[in-house]
C-alpha positions in Angstrom: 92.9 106.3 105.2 96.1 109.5 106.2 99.4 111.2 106.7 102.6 112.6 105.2 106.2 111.4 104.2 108.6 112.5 106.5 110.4 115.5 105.1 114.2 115.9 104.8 115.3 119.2 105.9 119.5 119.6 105.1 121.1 121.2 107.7 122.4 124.8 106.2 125.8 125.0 104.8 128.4 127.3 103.9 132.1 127.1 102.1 133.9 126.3 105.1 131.1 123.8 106.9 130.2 121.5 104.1 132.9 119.1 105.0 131.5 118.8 108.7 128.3 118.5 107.5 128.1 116.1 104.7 128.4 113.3 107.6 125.5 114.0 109.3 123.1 114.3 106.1 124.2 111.2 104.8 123.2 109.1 107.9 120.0 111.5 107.7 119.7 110.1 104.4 120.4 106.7 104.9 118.1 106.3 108.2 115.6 107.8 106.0 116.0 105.2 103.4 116.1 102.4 106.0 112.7 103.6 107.6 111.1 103.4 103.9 112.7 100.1 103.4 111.4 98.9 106.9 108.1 100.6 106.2 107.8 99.0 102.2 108.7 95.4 103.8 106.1 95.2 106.8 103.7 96.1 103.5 104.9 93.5 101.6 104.3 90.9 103.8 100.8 91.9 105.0 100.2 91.9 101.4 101.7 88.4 101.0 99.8 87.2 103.6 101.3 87.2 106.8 98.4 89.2 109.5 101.2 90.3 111.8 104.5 91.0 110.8 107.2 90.8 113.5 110.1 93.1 113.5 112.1 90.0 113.2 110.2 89.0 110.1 111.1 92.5 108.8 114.6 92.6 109.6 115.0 88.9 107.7 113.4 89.9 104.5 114.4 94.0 104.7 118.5 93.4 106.0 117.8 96.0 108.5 118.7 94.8 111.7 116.4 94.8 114.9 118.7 97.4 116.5 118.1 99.6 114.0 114.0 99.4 113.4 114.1 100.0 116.8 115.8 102.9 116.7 114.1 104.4 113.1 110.7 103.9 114.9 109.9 104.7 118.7 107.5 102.2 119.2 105.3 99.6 116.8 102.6 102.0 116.4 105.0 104.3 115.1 105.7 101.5 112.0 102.3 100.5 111.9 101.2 104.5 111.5 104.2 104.9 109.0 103.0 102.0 106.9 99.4 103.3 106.8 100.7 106.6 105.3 102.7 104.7 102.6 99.9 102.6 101.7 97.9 105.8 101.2 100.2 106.9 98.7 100.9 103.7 96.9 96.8 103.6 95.9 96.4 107.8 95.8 96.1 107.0 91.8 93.0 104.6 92.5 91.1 107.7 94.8 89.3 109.3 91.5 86.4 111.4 91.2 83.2 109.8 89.8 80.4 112.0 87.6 77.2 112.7 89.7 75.4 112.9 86.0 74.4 109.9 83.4 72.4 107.2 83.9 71.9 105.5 87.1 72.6 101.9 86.3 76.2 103.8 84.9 76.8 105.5 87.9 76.3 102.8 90.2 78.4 100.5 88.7 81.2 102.7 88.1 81.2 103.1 91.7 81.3 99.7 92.7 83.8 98.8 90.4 86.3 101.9 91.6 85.3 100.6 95.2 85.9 97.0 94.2 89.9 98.3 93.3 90.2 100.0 96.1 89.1 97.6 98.5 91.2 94.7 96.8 94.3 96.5 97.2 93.7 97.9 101.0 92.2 95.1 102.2 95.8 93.2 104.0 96.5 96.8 105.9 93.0 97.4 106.3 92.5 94.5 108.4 95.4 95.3 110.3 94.0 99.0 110.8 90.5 97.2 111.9 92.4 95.2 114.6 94.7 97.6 116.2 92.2 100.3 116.1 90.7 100.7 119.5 93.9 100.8 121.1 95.5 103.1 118.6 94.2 106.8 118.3 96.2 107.7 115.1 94.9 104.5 113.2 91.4 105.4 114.2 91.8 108.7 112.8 93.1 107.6 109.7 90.4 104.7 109.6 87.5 107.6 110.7 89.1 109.8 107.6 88.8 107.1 104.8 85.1 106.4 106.0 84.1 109.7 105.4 86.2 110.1 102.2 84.0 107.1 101.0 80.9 108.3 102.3 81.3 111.6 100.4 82.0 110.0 97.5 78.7 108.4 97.4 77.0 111.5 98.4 78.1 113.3 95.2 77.8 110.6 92.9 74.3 109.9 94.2 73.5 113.5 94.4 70.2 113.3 92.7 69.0 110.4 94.1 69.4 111.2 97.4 68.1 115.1 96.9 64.8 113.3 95.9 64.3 113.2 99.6 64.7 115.0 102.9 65.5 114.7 106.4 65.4 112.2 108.1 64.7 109.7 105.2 67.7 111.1 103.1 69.9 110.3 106.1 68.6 106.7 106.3 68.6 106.0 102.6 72.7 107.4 102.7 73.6 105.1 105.5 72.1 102.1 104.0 73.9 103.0 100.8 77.4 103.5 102.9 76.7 100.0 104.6 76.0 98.4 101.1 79.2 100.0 99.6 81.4 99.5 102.8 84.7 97.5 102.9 83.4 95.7 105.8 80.4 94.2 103.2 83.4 93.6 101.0 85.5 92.3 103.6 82.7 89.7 104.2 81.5 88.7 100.9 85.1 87.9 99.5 86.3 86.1 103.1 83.2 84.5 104.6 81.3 84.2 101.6 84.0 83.5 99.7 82.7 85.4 96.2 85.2 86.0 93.6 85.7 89.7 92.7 83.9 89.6 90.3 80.3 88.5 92.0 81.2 90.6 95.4 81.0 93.1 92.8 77.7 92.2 90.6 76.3 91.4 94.2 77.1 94.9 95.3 75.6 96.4 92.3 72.5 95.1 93.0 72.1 95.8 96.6 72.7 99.7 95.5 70.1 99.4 93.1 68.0 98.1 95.0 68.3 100.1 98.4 67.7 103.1 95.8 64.7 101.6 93.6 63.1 100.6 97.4 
């Protein structure tokens, strides 16, 4: 997934202004930490369960009243886009670079198991992203940008696997490996199929091996 933190920018002061202007920055700085608190609840409760968090339900458990979500955010895609971007940067740290050299049977479980993290800890936004997609340009761009950041991923870390063939055949055997890998597989082998993590993710090994192996 994508986006950045909204950036303060203090108004410029001098000697005989910073009386005047001290107001104004501190309700800059205080919308600004309501917006983050707004933003950090609606993530909480998607995380805690809850598949569509009202603004109500947000102003209850955040103490930031209705009037004011409404005026921090111009409309719900605005918080919805706003908690994407957050989410981003709360599992930044989990977005790590895997070697394209050692054994294969290393490789491919080293990227299952980083996908397996990953995908646990999007999952409640993700499905949120999924749903309000089609009728939300921003979240499809953010949802277009994580599939390619995954599907490059496995492109480098199956570099010599897939250079082993060409054309046409190299493009098939990448986007069986990206279906195999996806978080919608995930998505359905830990809801549906209702796997533990730990055999979505000895499941997934196997289906990479195999779609490799042939």
């Amino acid at each position: 997934m994508s986006g950045k933190d909204d950036a303060i920018h203090p108004l410029p002061t001098t000697g005989t202004d910073v009386d005047v202007e001290e107001p104004t920055d501190g309700r800059v700085r205080r919308a600004t930490r309501s917006r983050q608190l707004v933003v950090e609840t609606f993530l909480d409760l998607l995380i805690e369960g809850e598949p569509q968090p009202t603004a109500q339900q947000v102003s209850t458990r955040s103490g930031v009243s209705m009037r004011s979500i409404f005026r921090l955010f111009d409309d719900v895609e605005a918080m919805h886009t706003a908690a994407i971007a957050t989410q981003i940067s709360r599992i930044r740290h989990l977005l790590v670079e895997l070697s394209p050299d050692g054994p294969l049977d290393g490789r491919i479980a080293a990227l299952v198991d980083s996908r397996a993290e990953i995908f646990e800890a999007i999952s409640p936004v993700r499905r949120m992203a999924v749903r309000l997609a089609p009728t939300s340009r921003p979240i499809r761009t953010d949802l277009d940008r994580s599939n390619d950041y995954f599907r490059s991923q496995l492109e480098h870390t199956l570099s010599s696997e897939l250079s082993a063939t060409s054309g046409r055949t190299r493009r098939e055997l990448l986007d069986a490996l990206d279906v195999v890998t996806s978080w919608e597989t995930w998505e359905r082998l830990r809801t549906a199929q209702d796997l533990s993590v730990a055999q979505a993710t000895q499941l997934v090994i196997g289906l990479v091996a195999r779609t490799l192996r042939g």
